[in-house]
C-alpha positions as CSV (number, residue, x, y, z in Angstrom):
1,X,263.1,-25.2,43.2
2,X,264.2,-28.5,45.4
3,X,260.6,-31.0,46.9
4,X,259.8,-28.3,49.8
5,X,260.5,-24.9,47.9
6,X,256.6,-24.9,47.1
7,X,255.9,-25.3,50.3
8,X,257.8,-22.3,51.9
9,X,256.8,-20.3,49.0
10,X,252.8,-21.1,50.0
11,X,253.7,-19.9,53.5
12,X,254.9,-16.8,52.5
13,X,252.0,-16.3,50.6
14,X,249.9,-17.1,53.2
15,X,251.6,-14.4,55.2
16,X,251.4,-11.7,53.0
17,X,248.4,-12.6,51.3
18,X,249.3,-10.7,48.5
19,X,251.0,-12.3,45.4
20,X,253.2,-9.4,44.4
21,X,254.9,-9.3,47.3
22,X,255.8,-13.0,47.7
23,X,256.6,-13.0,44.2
24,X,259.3,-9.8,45.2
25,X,260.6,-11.2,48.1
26,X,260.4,-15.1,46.9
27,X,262.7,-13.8,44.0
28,X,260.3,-15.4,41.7
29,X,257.7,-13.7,38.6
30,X,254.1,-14.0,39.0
31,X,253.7,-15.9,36.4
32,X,256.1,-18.9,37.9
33,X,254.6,-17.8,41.8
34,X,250.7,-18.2,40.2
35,X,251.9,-21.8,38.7
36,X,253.5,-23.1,41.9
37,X,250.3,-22.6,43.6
38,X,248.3,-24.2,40.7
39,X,250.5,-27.2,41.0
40,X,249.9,-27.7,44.7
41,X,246.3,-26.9,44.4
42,X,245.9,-30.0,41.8
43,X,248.2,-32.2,44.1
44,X,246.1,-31.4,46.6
45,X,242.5,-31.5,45.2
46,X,241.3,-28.6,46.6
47,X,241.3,-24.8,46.1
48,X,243.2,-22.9,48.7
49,X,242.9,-19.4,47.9
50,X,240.8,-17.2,46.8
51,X,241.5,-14.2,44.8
52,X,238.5,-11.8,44.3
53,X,238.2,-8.2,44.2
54,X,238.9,-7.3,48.0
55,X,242.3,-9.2,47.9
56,X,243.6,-12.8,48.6
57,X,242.5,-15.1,50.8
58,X,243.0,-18.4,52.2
59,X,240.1,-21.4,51.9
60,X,239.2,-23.5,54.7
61,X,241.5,-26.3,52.8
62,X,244.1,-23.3,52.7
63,X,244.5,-22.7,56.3
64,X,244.3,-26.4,56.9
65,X,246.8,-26.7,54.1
66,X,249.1,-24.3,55.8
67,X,249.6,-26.0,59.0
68,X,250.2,-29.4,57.3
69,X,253.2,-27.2,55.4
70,X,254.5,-25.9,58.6
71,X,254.8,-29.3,59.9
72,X,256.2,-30.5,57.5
73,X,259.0,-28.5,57.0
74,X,259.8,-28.6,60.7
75,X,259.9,-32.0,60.7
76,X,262.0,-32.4,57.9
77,X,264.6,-29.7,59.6
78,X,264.5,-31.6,63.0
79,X,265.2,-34.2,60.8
80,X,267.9,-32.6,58.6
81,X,269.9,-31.0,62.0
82,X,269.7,-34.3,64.0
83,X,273.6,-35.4,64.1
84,X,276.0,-35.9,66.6
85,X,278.5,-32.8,65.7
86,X,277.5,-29.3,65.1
87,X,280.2,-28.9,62.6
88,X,277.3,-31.2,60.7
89,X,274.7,-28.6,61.0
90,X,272.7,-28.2,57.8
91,X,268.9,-27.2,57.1
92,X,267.3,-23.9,56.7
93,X,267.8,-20.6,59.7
94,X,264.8,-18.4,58.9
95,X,265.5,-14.8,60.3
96,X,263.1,-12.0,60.5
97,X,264.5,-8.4,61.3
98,X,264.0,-5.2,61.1
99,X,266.1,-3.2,58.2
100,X,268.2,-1.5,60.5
101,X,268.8,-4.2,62.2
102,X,270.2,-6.2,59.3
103,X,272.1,-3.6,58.0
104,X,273.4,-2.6,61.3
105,X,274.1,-5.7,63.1
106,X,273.1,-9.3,61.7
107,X,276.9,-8.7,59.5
108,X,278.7,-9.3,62.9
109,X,276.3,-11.4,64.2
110,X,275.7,-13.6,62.1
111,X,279.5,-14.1,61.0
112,X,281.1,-16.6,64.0
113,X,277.5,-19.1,63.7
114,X,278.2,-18.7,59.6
115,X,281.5,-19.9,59.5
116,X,281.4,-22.1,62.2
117,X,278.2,-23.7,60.2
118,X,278.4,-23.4,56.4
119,X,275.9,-25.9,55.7
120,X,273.6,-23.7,57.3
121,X,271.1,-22.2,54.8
122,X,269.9,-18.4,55.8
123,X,266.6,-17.0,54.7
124,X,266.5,-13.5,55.9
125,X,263.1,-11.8,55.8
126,X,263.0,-7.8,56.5
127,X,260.4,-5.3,57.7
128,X,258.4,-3.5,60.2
129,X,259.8,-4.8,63.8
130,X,256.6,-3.9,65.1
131,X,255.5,-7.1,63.0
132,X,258.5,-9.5,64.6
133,X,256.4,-11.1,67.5
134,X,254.0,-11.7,65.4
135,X,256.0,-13.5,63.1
136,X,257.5,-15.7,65.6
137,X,253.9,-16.3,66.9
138,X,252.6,-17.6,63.7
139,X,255.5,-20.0,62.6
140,X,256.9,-17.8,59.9
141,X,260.1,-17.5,61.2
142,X,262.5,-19.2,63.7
143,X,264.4,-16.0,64.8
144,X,264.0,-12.4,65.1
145,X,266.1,-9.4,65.5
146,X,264.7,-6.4,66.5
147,X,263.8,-4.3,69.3
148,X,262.8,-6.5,72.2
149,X,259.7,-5.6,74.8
150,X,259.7,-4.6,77.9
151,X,258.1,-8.2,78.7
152,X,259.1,-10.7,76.5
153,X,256.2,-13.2,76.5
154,X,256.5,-16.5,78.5
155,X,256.5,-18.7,75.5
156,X,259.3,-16.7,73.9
157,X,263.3,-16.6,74.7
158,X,265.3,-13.6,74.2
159,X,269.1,-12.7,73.9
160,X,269.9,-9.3,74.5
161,X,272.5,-7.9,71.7
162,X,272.9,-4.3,72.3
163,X,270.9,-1.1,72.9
164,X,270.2,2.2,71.3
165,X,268.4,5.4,72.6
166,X,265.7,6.6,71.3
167,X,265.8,10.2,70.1
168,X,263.4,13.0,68.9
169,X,264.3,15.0,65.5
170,X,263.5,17.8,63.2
171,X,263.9,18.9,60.0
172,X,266.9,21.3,59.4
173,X,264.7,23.1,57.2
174,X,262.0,23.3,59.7
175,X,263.2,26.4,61.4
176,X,259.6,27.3,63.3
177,X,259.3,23.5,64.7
178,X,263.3,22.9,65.5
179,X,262.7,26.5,67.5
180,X,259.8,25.3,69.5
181,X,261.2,22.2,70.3
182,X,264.5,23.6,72.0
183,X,262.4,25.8,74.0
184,X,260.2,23.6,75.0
185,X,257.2,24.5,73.5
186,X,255.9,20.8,72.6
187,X,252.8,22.3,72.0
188,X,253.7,24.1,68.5
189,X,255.4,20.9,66.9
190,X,253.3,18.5,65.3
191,X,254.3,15.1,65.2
192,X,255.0,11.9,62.5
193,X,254.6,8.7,64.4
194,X,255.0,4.9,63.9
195,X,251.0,3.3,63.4
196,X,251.9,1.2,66.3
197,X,254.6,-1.3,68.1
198,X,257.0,-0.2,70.5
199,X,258.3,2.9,69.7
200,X,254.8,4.3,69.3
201,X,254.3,3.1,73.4
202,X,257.3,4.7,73.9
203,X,256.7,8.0,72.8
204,X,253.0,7.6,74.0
205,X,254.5,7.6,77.5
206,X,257.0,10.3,76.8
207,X,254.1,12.6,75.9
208,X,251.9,11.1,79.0
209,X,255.2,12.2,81.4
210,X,255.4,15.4,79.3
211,X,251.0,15.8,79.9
212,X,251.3,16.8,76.3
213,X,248.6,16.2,74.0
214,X,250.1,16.2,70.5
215,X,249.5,17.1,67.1
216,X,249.7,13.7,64.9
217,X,250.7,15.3,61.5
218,X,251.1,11.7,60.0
219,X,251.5,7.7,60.7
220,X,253.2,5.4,59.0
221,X,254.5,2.2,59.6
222,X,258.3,1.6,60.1
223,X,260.9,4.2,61.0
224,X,262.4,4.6,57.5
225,X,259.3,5.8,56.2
226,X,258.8,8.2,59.1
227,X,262.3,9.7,58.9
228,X,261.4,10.4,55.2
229,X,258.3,12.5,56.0
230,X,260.5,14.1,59.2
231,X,263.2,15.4,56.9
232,X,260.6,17.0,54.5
233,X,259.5,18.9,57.3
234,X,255.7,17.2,57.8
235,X,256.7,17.2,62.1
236,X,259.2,16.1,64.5
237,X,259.9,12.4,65.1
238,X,261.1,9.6,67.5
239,X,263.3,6.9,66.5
240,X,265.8,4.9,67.7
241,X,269.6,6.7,67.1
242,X,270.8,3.2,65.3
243,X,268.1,4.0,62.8
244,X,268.9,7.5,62.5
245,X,272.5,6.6,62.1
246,X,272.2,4.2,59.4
247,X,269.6,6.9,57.6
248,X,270.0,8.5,54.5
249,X,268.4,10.9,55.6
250,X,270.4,11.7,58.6
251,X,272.0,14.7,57.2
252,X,268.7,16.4,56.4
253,X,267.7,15.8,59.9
254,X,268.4,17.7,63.7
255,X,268.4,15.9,67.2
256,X,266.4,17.8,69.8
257,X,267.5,16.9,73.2
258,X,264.8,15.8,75.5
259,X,264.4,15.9,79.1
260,X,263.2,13.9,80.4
261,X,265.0,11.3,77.7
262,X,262.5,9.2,75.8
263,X,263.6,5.9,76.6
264,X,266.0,2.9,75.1
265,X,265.4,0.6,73.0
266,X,267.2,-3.7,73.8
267,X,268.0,-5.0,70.7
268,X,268.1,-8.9,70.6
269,X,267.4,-12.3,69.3
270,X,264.1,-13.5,70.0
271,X,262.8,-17.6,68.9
272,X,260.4,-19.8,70.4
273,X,261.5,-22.2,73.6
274,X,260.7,-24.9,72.1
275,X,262.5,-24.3,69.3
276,X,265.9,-24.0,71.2
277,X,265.9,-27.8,71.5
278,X,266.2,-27.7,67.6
279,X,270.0,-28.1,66.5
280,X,270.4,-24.8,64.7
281,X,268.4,-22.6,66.8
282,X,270.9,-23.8,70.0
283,X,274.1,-23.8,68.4
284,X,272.7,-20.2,67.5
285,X,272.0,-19.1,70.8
286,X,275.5,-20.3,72.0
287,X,277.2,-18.4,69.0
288,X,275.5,-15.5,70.1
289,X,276.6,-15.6,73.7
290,X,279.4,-16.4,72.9
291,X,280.2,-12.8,70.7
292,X,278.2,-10.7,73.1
293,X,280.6,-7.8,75.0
């Protein structure tokens, strides 16, 4: 690991606050992860987490600890991307987004800014894109693509990419449901929905249109999980069609059309303000508007 690799792998971990998933996604073993925190705790003096029976967490010396990490490596990649020619560009782009999203779209995206910056090092982090604002808000990440909100908040700039509708689906093998639901008859189909972020609003307000009180066979967070109890039959769900497109389980899975239509989803960029004064983020953002239809 280079001088600051400790330091990103500490973020992470104070994140996800759980050391098998940084150790997964860090693409290190435990036994290295649990050592790189020892090593930083003894440089430090203090302890700054605590592992007991209800999980990880961080110390008062830990959260202080984090901020000092995030500062750090932010001012060492102001420092890194200060030059007079982008061609120059080096440092670190950290990119959250959501899987469909990076299977989907980052390729293309991401493929004028790569070879017009080499140098550039990606990190790409995937999840939940309910979680994405989130991310953004607590320094994580520099960059996100996923769904955007309806109001993007004031401290945050977006860059509209493309757009998907969202869609409602059955089981093929759900006969009785996939029957109901071209009727009509809402009433009769249970439903599998996201735990919360936007397509949960979304399809809250389709059923408030609809004055349909549902039954909520299951939750679950992100839409790959949902399409995987949908196709088993557990109820109908609502997705965005770029996820049920990139699916495996598309072909085990029927679109019911809606009226009226659920909604639409903008997907886009979304970083910080005042992170766009930052080399890399900004010669992102042109890139970017620059490939746009």
């Amino acid at each position: 690991m280079d001088s600051l690799e400790p330091l990103r792998v500490f973020l992470h971990l104070a994140d996800t606050l759980n050391f098998g998933r940084t150790s997964v996604e860090r693409h290190l073993s435990p036994a290295t992860l649990t050592r790189t925190v020892q090593r930083l705790e003894a440089q430090v003096g203090q302890r700054l987490l605590d592992r007991g029976p209800r999980g990880v967490a961080l110390t008062d010396d830990g959260r202080r600890f984090t901020e000092y990490a995030r500062q750090a490596l932010a001012l060492w990649e102001q420092y890194r991307q200060q030059g007079p020619e982008s061609a120059s560009l080096s440092g670190t782009l950290r990119i959250f987004s959501s899987v469909t999203a990076g299977q989907a779209i980052l390729p293309d995206l991401l493929a004028p800014f790569r070879r017009a910056h080499p140098q550039v090092r990606l990190e790409l982090q995937t999840g939940d894109a309910a979680g994405a604002i989130g991310r953004l808000d607590e320094g994580a990440v520099d960059v996100t693509v996923a769904a955007l909100p309806t109001r993007v908040p004031e401290h945050l700039a977006s860059a509209p990419v493309t757009d998907t509708p969202l869609v409602c689906v059955v089981a093929k093998t759900a006969r009785s449901q996939r029957a109901a639901a071209r009727t009509g008859d809402w009433t009769a189909v249970p439903f599998v929905l996201p735990r919360g972020g936007l397509a949960r609003d979304a399809a809250r307000r389709w059923f408030h249109r609809q004055r349909l009180d549902p039954a909520i066979a299951a939750e679950v967070d992100g839409h790959e999980a949902l399409l995987t109890l949908v196709s088993l039959g557990v109820g109908a769900g609502i997705v965005p069609r770029l996820v049920l497109d990139t699916s495996a389980a598309k072909a085990r899975l029927t679109v019911i059309p809606t009226d009226p239509p659920i909604g639409t989803f903008v997907i886009g960029l979304c970083a910080r303000r005042t992170d766009l004064r930052r080399p890399i983020l900004s010669a992102l953002w042109a890139s970017v508007a620059n490939t746009r239809p």
